[in-house]
N, C-alpha and C positions, 0 to 999 in steps of 0.2 A: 528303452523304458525299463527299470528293474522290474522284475521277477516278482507278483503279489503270492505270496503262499496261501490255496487256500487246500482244501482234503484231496487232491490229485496232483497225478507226475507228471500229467501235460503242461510243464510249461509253458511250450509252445502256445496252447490253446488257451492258455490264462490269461499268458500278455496278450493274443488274439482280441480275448474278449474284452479286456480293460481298455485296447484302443479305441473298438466298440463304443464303451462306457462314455470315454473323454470325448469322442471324435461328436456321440449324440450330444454330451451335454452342450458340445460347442456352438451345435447346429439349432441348440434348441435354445440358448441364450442370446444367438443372432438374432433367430425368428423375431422371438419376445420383444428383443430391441428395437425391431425394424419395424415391428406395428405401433408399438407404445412411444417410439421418438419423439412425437412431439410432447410426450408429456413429461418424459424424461427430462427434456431439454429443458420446457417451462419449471421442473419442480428445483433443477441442479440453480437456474437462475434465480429461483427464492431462496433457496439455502445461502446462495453468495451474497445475496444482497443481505439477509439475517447477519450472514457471519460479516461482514465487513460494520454492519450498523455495530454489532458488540465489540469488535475489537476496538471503536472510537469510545464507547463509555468507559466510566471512570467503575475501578475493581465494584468500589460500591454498590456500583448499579446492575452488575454483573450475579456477586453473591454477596447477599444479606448480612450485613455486621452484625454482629453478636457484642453486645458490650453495654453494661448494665450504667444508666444514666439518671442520677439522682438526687433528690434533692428533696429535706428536711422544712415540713411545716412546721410551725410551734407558734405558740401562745404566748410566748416571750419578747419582747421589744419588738411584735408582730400583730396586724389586726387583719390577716389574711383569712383567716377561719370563721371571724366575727360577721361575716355576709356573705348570700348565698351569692350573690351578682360580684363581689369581691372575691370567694371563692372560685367560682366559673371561670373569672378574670386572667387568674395568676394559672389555674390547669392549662387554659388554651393558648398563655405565652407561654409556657412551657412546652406545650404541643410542638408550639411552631418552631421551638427554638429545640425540637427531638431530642427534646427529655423522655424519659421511656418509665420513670416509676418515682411516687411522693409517699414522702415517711409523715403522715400528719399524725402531730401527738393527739392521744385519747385520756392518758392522765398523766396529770401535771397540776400542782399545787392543791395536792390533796381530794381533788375531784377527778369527774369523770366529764369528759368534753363530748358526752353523748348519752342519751337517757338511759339511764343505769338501774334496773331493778334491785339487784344486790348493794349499789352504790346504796339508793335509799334505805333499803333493809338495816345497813350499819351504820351510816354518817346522817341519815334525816332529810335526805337531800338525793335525786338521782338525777342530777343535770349541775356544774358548773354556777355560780349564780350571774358568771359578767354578761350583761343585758343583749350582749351580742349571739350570745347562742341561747337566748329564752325563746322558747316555741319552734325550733327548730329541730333536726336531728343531727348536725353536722357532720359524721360519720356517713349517714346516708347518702346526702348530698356527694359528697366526695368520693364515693364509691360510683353511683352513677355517673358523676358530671369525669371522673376519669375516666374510668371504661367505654365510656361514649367518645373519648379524645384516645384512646387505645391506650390506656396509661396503666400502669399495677397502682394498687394502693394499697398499700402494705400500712396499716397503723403501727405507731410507735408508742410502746408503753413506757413513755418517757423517764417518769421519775422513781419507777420501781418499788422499791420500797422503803422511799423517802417520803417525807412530807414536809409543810412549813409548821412550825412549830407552837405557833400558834390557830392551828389547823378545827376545824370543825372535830376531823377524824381523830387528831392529838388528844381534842378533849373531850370527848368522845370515848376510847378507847388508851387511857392512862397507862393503862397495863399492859398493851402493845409496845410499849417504848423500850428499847434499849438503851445500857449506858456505860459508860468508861470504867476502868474498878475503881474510879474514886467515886462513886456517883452522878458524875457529871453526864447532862444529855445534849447539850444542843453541840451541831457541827454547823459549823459557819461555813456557807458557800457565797462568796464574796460578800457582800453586807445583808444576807439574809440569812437568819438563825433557822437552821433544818432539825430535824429530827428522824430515829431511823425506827423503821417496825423490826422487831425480831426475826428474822426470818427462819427461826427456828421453832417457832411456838406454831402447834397444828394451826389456833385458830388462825395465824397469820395467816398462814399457808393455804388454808380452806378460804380468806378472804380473797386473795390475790388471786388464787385460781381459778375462781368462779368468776370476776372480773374476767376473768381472758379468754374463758371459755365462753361465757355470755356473748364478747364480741364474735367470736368464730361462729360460735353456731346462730346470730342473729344475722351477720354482714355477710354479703358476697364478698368477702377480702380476699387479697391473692397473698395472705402471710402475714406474722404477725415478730414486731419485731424489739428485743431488748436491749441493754446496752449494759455500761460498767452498775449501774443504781438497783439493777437485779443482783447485786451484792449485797457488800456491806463495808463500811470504814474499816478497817482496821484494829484501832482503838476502841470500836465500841464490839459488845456478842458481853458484856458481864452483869446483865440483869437478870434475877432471880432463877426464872425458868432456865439459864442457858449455863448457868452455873451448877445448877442441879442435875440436869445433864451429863454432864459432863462429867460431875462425881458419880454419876450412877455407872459411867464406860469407863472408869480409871479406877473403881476399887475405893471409892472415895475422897478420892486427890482434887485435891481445886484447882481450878483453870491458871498458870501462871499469870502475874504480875506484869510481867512485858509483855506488852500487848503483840508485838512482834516475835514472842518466843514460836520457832519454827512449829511444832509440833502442835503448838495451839492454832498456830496460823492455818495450818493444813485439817487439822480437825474442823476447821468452820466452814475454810474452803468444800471440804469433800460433802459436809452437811447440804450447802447450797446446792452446789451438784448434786446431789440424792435427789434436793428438791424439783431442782431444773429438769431432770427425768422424768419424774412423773408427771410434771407440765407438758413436756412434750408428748406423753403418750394420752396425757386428757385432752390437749389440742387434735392431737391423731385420731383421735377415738370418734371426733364430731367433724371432722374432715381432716381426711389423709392428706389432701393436696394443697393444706394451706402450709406455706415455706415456713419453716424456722428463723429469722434472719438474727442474727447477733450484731452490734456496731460500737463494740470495746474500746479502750487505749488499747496498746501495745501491753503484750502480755505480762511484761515484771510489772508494770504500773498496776493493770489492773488487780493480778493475782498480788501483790504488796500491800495498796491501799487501798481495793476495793473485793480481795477474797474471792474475787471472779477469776476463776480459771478456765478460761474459757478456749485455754491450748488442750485442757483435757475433753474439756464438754465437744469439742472438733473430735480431738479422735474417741470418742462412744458415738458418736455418730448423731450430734443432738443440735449441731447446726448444720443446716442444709444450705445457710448464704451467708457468708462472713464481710462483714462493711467499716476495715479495721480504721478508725479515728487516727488519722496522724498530723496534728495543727501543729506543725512547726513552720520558721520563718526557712530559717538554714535551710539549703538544700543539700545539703551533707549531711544534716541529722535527719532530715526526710529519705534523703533514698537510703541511709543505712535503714533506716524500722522497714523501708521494703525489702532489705534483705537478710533476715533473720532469719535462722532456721526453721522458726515455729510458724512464721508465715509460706516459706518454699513448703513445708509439709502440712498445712491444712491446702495448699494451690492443687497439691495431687489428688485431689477429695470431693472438692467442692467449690462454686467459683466463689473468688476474695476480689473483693471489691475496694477502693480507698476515699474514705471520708476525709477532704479536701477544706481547710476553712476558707470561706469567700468573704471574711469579714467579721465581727461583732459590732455591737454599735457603740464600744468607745477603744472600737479596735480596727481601722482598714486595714484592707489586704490589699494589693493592686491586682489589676487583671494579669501583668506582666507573671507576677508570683501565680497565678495560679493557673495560665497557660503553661508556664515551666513545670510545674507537679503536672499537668494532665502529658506531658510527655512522657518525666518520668514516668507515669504508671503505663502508658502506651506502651515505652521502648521494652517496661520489663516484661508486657504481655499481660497483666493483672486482665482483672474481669470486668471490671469497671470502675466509676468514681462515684462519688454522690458530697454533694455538698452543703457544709451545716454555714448560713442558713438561707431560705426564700428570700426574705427583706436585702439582703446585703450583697444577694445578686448584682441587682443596680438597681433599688429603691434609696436601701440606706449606706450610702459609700461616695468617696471623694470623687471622684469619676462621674463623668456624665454618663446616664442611662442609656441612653444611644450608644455611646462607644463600649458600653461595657456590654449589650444586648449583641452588636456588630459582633464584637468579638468571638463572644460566645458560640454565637451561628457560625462562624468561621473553625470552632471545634467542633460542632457537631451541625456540618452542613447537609448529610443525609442521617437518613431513622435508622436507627439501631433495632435491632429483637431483643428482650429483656434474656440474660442470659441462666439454663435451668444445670441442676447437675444434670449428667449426660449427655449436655446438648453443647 
């Protein structure tokens, strides 16, 4: 036995004692053994039986998947929101089909899809007027009838600050509007004439944000979430107020003529951003733990035609869950946007999620296309998916509801944990 050093030259007597040491603990770890056996023996046989049960389950069942599972309410070629017992309906087949989080829009064609103090204060109106959400609170409902099915409900402030154009709010508030430098204001989204608020006039800004704060600090939400429409066109930012602006930061130079000229581009861009900061810390301010979520095109789209830079609002630190929009058929132009520089470096950050189309309603998608993207986004590791929209699930799609329901369980045959940064 080697030689332990301790403050004396007796070796001799050191290793003496340390035999001592080993020889008792030996004696005293028989002992131990020799009374306790039978219980040793019974606990070694639970263990085995433990550990043999686990090696037969599937990883799933082992440790808890992390992977954010989603799916878009809306108001749009949809009457899911319009009933409470239709509402309950559509949460608990998603339940069962371990969906983990529903993005239901709150405003969208100029109203508020939930009794809105401030909505009334400036439109005349703090509820939506379609007959389906009169006397209800729809946001409430949703927040409960989720949470009770373990769901996040994250509202979606759909339409940002957009409106239809023949809007209560348009007429309402004339001098809210933006316009083109030739004076032109409507923007056409597919056959419906829009209109955009300045999102550079305080009042704009003092309306939208009291709208969103109102929701945080009234709902138990778990986050609150915007998209490309918290921009702005491109073509439009040349009405009065934005134009005066603009001479007032240039020495009195007017805003270029191409609407695309870089420098004017980034001048709008960074303005909105200014704005989206202070949103985030008036959201913060009424609760810190409600998530940021953002759910973009792909970042040249947005930042080109929609002014939303939302490569920079990631790195200030102003999303906390990114759910990037990529509706293509190609799976070649799909997995390129998943591998873009600007998406690998918001993934170091915070988790990115990929918004998946399951359809429109004068557009199918097959199941096939959209088990193929839920791979790609698997293989590359992403955070999650979420899909735009409920109805097209298998309500409104060429596919039988059955087979498209089957399928889906077959992606997501165990519950996922919704996934947070740091986790």
């Amino acid at each position: 036995m080697q030689s332990w050093q301790y403050h004396t030259d007796d070796n001799c007597y050191e290793n003496r004692m340390m035999d001592k040491f080993v020889n008792f603990g030996r004696y005293t770890r028989l002992s131990i053994y020799n009374r306790y056996k039978s219980w040793f023996l019974a606990t070694l046989l639970v263990l085995s039986l433990v550990a043999t049960s686990l090696s037969g389950m599937p990883l799933s069942a082992q440790t808890p998947i992390r992977e954010l599972r989603g799916v878009w309410l809306t108001n749009i070629d949809s009457n899911v929101l319009f009933e409470k017992k239709r509402l309950n309906n559509a949460l608990q087949k998603l339940k069962d089909l371990n969906f983990n989080v529903v993005y239901p829009t709150v405003w969208n064609w100029g109203w508020t899809l939930y009794p809105s103090q401030v909505a009334e204060g400036v439109i005349g109106k703090k509820l939506d007027p379609e007959p389906g959400l009169q006397g209800r609170d729809m946001l409430k409902e949703a927040v409960e009838l989720g949470h009770a099915k373990n769901l996040k409900v994250i509202p979606w402030f759909e339409f940002g600050f957009m409106a239809p154009a023949d809007s209560e709010l348009a007429k309402r508030r004339p001098q809210w509007i933006t316009n083109r430098s030739d004076g032109t204001k409507i923007w056409k989204e597919g056959t419906h004439d829009r209109v955009w608020l300045s999102p550079f006039r305080p009042d704009v800004q003092e309306f939208i944000q009291a709208l969103i704060v109102e929701i945080v600090g009234k709902y138990d939400i778990d986050g609150i979430q915007f998209d490309d429409h918290f921009g702005l066109p491109g073509e439009l930012g040349y009405d009065a107020y934005t134009v005066e602006l603009y001479k007032k930061e240039h020495n009195g130079k007017a805003p270029p003529k191409d609407a695309k000229n870089p420098e004017w581009v980034r001048w709008r861009a960074n303005k909105i951003t200014e704005y989206l900061k202070r949103v985030f810390f008036a959201v913060k301010a009424v609760k810190k733990d409600c998530i940021i979520s953002v759910a973009p095109n792909p970042q040249r789209f947005s930042y080109d035609y929609f002014l939303a830079d939302w490569e920079r609002w990631e790195r200030m630190g102003l999303v906390e869950d990114l759910v990037l929009q990529i509706y293509r058929d190609d799976l070649k132009v799909f997995n390129d946007e998943l591998n873009r520089p600007e998406v690998k470096a918001a993934r170091k950050h915070i988790p990115v999620s990929i918004g998946i189309l399951s359809g429109l309603k004068a557009r199918f998608v097959p199941m096939q296309q959209i088990k193929t993207q839920v791979k790609s986004v698997r293989d590359r590791k992403f955070a999650g998916m979420s899909f735009f929209f409920y109805e097209t699930l298998w309500n409104v799609t060429k596919e039988p509801a059955t087979k498209r329901q089957r399928e889906l369980k077959n992606l997501f045959p165990t519950p996922a944990i919704y996934p947070r940064i740091g986790t």
